[in-house]
VEXFI-496963 format. One record per residue (C-alpha): chain; residue in three letters; x, y, z. Coordinates in nm, 3 decimals. Last residue first. Layout:
! VEXFI-496963
kette rest X Y Z
A ALA X Y Z
...
This chain:
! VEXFI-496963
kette rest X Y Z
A UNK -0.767 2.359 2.498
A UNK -0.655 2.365 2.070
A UNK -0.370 2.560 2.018
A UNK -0.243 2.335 1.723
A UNK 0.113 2.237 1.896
A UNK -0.031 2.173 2.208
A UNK -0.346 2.043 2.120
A UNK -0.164 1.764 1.854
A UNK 0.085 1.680 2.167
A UNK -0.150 1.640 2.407
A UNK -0.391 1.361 2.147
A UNK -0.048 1.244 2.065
A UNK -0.002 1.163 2.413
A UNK -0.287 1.050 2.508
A UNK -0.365 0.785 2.218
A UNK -0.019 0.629 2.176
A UNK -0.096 0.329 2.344
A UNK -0.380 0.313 2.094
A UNK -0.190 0.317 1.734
A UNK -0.158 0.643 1.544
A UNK 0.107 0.570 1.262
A UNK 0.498 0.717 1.194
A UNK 0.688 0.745 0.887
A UNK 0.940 0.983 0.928
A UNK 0.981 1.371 0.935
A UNK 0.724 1.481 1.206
A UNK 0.548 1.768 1.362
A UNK 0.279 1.854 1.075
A UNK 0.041 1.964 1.302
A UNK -0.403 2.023 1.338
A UNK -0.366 1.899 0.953
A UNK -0.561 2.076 0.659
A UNK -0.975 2.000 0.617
A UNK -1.008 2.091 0.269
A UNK -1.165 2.358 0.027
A UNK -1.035 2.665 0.174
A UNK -0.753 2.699 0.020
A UNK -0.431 2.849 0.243
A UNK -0.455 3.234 0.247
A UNK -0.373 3.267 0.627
A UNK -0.270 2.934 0.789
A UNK -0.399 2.623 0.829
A UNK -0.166 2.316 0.954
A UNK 0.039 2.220 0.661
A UNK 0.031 1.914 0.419
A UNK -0.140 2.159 0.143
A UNK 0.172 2.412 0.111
A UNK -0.017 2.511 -0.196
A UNK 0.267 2.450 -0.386
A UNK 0.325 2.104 -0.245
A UNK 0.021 1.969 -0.252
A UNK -0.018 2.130 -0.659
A UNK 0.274 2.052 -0.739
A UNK 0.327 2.297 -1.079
A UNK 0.590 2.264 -1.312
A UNK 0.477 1.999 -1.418
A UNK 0.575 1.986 -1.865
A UNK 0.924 2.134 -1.837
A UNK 0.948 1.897 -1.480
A UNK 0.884 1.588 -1.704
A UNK 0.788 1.333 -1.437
A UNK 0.856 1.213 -1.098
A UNK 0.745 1.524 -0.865
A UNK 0.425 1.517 -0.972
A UNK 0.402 1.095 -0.852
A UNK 0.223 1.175 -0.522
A UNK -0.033 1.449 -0.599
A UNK -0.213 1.227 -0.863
A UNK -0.283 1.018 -0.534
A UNK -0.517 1.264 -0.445
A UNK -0.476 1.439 -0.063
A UNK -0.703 1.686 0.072
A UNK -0.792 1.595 0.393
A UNK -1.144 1.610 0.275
A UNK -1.428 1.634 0.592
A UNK -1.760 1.455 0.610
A UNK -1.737 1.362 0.968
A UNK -1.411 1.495 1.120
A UNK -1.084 1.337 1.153
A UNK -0.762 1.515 1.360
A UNK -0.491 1.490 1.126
A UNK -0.141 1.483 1.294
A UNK 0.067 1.545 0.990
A UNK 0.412 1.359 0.826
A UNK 0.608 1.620 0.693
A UNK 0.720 1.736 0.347
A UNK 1.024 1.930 0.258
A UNK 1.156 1.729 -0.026
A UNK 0.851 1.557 -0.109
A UNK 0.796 1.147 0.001
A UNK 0.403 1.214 -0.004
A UNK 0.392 1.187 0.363
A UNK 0.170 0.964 0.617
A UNK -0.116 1.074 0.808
A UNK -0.105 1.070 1.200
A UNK -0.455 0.974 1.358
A UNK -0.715 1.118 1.586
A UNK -1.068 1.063 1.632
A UNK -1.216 1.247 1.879
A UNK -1.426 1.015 2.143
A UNK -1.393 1.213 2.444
A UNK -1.150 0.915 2.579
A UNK -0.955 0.970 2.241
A UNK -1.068 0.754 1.983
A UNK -0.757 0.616 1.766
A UNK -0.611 0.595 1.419
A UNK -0.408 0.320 1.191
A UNK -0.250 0.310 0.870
A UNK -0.355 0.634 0.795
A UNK -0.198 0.601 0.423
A UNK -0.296 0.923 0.186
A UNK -0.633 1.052 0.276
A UNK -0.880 1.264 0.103
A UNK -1.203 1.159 0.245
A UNK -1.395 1.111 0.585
A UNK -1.663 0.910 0.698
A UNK -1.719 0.703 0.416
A UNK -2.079 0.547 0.488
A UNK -2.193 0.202 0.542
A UNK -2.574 0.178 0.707
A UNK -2.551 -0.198 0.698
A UNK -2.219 -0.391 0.697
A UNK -2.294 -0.693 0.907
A UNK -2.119 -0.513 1.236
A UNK -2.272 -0.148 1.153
A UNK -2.067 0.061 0.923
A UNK -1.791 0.323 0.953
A UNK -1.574 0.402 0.668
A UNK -1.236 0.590 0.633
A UNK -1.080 0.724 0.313
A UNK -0.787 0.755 0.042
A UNK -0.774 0.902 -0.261
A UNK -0.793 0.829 -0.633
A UNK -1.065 0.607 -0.659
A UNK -1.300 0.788 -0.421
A UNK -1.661 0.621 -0.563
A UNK -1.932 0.576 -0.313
A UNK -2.227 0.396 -0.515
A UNK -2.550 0.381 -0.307
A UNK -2.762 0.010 -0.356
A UNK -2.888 -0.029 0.044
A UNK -2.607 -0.278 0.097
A UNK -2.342 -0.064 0.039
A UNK -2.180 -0.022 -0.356
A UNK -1.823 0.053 -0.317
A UNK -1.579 0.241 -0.594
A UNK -1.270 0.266 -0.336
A UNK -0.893 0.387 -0.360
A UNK -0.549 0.244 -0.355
A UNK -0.518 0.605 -0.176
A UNK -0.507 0.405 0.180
A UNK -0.840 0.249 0.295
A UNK -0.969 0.296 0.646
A UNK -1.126 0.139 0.893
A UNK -1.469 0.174 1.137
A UNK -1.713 -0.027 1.267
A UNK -2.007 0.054 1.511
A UNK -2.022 0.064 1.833
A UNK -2.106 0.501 1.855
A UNK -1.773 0.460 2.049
A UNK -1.586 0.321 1.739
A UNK -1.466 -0.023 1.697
A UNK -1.171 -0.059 1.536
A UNK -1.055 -0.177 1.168
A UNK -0.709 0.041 1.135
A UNK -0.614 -0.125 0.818
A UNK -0.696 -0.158 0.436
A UNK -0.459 -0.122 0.175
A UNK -0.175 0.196 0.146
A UNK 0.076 -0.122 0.238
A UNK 0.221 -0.113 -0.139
A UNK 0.279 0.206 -0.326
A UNK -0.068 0.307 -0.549
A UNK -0.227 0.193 -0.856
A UNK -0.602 0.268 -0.833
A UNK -0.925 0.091 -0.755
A UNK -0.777 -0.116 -0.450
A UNK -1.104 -0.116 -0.270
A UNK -1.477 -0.259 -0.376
A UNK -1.632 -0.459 -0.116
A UNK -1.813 -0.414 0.247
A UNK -1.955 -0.691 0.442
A UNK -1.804 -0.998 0.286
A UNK -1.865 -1.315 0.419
A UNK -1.621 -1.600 0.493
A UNK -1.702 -1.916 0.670
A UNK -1.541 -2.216 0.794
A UNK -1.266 -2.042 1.027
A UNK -1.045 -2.292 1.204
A UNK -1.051 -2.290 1.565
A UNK -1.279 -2.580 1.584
A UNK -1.612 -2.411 1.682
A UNK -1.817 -2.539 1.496
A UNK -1.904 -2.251 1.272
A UNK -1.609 -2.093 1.329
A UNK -1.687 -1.730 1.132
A UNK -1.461 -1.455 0.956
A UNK -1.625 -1.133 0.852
A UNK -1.430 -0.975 0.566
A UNK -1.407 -0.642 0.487
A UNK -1.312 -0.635 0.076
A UNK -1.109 -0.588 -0.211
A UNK -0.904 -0.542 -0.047
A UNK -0.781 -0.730 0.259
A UNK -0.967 -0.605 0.611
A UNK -1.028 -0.882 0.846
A UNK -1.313 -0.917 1.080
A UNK -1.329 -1.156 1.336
A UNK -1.602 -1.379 1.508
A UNK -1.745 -1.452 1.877
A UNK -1.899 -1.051 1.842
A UNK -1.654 -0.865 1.681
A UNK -1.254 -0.962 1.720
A UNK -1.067 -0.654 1.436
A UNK -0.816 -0.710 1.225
A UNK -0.651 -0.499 0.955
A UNK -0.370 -0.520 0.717
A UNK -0.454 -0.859 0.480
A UNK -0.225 -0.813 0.154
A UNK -0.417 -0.747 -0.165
A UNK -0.639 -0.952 -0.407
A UNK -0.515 -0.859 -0.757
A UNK -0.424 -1.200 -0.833
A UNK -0.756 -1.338 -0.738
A UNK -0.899 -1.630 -0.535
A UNK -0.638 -1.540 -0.269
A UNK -0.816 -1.479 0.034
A UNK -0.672 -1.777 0.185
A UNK -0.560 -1.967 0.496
A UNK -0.764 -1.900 0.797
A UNK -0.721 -2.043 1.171
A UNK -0.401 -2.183 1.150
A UNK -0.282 -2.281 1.505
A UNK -0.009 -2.215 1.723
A UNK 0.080 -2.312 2.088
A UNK 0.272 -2.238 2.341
A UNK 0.288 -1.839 2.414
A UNK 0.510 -1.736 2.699
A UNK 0.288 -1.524 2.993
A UNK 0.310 -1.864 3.207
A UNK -0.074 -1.918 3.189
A UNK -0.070 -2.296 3.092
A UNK -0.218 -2.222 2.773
A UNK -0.050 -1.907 2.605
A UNK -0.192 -1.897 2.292
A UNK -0.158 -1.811 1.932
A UNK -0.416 -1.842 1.658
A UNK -0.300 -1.772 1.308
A UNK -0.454 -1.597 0.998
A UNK -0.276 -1.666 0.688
A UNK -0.278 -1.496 0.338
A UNK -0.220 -1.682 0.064
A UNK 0.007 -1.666 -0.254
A UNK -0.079 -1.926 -0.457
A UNK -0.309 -1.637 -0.663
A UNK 0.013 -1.472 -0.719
A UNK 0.129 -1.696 -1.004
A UNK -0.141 -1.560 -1.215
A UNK -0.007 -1.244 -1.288
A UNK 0.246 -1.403 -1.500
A UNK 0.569 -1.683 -1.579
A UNK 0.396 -1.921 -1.760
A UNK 0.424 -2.315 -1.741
A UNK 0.130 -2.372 -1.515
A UNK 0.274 -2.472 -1.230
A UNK 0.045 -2.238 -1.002
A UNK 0.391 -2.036 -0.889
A UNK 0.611 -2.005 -1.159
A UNK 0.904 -1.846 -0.977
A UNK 0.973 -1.511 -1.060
A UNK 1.104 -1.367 -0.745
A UNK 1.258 -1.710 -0.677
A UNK 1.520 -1.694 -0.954
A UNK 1.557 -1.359 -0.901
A UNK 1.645 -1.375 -0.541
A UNK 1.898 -1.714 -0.656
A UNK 2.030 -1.509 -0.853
A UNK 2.108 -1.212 -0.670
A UNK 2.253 -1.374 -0.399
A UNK 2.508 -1.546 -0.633
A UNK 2.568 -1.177 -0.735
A UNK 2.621 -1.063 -0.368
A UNK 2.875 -1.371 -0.329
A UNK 3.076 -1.336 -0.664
A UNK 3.063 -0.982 -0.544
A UNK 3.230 -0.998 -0.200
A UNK 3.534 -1.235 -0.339
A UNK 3.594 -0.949 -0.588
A UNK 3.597 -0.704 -0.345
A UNK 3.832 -0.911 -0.084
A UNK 4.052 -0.942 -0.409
A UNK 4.068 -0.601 -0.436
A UNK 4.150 -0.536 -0.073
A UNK 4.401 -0.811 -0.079
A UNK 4.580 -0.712 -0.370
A UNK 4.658 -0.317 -0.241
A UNK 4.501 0.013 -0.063
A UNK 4.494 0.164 -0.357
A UNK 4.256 -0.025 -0.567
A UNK 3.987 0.043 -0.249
A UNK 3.851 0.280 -0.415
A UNK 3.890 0.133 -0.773
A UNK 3.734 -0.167 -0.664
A UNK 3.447 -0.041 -0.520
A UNK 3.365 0.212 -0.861
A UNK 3.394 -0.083 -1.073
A UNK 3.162 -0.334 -0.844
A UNK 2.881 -0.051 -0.814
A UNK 2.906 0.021 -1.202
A UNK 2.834 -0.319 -1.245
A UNK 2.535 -0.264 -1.019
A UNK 2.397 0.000 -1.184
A UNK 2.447 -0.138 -1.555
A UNK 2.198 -0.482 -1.391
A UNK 2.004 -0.226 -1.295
A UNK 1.976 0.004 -1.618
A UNK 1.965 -0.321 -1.830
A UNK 1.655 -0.463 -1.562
A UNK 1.446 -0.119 -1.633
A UNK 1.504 -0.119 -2.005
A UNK 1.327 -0.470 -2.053
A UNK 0.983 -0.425 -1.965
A UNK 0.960 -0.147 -2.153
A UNK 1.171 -0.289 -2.453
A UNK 0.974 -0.597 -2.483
A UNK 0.649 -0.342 -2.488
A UNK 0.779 -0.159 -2.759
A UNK 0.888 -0.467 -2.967
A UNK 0.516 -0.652 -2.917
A UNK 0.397 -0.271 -3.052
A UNK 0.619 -0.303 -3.365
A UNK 0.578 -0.615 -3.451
A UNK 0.271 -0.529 -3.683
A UNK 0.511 -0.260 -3.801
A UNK 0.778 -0.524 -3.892
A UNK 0.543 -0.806 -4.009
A UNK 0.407 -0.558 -4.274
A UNK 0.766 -0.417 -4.405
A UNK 0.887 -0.764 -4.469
A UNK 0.578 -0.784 -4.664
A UNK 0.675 -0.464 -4.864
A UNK 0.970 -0.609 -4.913
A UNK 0.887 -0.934 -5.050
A UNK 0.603 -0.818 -5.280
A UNK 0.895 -0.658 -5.515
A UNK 1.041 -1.014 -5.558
A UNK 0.664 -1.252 -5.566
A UNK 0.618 -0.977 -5.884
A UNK 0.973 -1.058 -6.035
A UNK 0.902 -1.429 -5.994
């Protein structure tokens, strides 16, 4: 009995360090929702003593507002982790019954107001990590969609309107965690005719058709290959989020990169060369959110890399032709001319 009585301990002891790592996890998951949920009680106690002076009816109009938001709330989290697939866990899973859906809309009777509606494609969902379809492009009788991991080309076999076939021309994107809507986009058709999009810094590791590995995992990038995905090459490097670019009637390319969210940043006019490096890693994007005593340094920032060049800046990348703007914006064709003006304007170019 007195040997089962000192074994107790040190057994107690066992299950709590072999615990230990479940309990660490539990409390990472769970230390972001306590903050929240703190947050937004400190919301309602900082609301009602503003308007505490202005008498019963204010507070009570308060109180009456956050029964409401909070009832909101609920029913948001409630469906935000809904188990999706049924299958009695609450996990990654779940977003594989999330599909993405192509639709065909037409105006019939030529009135200029659209009539009818048709699913063409509902799918690309066969894993959870699959991401959200950003690109489309119509290519000779099919279309090509862009959701990472891969290009997709779309057929109608029999010409139904629905699509009965989908084969992948170019696979291997969304490498690296990044902020959502850096996927795929922008497919176009370039003046040489062949295909081009890019990839925000979720990243690439793709192997083309003829066996070569092109691995950017960290950045972003755009491609060009023929229609079936033959003689694939990454074009240019070291984007952050494109989104979308354009061929100018000389056939330039032209696009406006996105900013890294830092103080001082600006979105940049890039003007895309074959082969060139714009520069950006994701690694760049998420200096600014740790232990300042231990990153000091930002290295895009520091080095002043999101400007136009200038005398000293590194030589090792291809900078912006202008940094003109302080929101999000993208290149889309309508825009074409005048950013085209604008970028030569700035940049000095004739």
């Amino acid at each position: 009995m007195r040997a089962d009585l000192a074994g107790a301990p040190s057994a107690r002891n066992a299950e709590r360090e072999a615990d230990a790592p479940l309990q660490r996890q539990v409390w990472s998951l769970a230390w972001p929702v306590i903050v929240n949920l703190l947050s937004e009680a400190a919301v309602g106690l900082v609301d009602t003593l503003m308007v505490g002076r202005l008498g019963r009816d204010a507070v009570a109009a308060v109180g009456v507002g956050a029964q409401i938001l909070g009832s909101v709330s609920v029913v948001t989290m409630a469906v935000g982790t809904a188990d999706l697939n049924q299958d009695g866990s609450h996990d990654q899973r779940d977003f594989i019954e999330l599909k993405e859906r192509l639709y065909r809309i037409q105006d019939t009777d030529g009135d200029g107001i659209a009539d009818t509606s048709k699913i063409m494609l509902e799918g690309l969902n066969a894993d959870p990590t699959y991401d959200i379809a950003g690109g489309l492009l119509r290519n000779g009788g099919d279309m090509l969609i862009g959701s990472a991991p891969g290009v997709w080309r779309l057929k109608d076999d029999n010409g139904d309107g629905t699509i009965d076939r989908q084969i992948v021309i170019s696979e291997g994107y969304s490498t690296h965690p990044a902020f959502g809507g850096h996927g795929i986009s922008g497919l176009t058709t370039g003046p040489d005719g062949r295909i081009y999009w890019e990839v925000g810094d979720i990243g690439l590791d793709v192997t083309d058709k003829s066996g070569k590995r092109w691995s950017y995992p960290n950045q972003g990038a755009i491609m060009r290959s023929e229609p079936d995905g033959s003689n694939f090459e990454v074009y240019a490097a070291g984007i952050r989020n494109l989104q979308e670019f354009s061929f100018d009637e000389f056939g330039n390319l032209v696009s406006v990169d996105n900013d890294g969210d830092h103080q001082g940043e600006t979105e940049r006019v890039t003007y895309v060369v074959d082969g060139m490096d714009s520069g950006w890693r994701i690694n760049w994007q998420f200096g600014k959110y740790v232990d300042p005593d231990n990153n000091t340094y930002k290295v895009w920032m520091e080095e002043s890399m999101f400007k136009p060049r200038f005398a000293g800046q590194a030589a090792w990348f291809t900078p912006p032709i202008a940094a003109p703007f302080t929101t999000p914006c993208k290149g889309s064709s309508p825009m074409r001319r005048p950013v085209v003006a604008a970028a030569r304007a700035i940049s000095g170019i004739g």
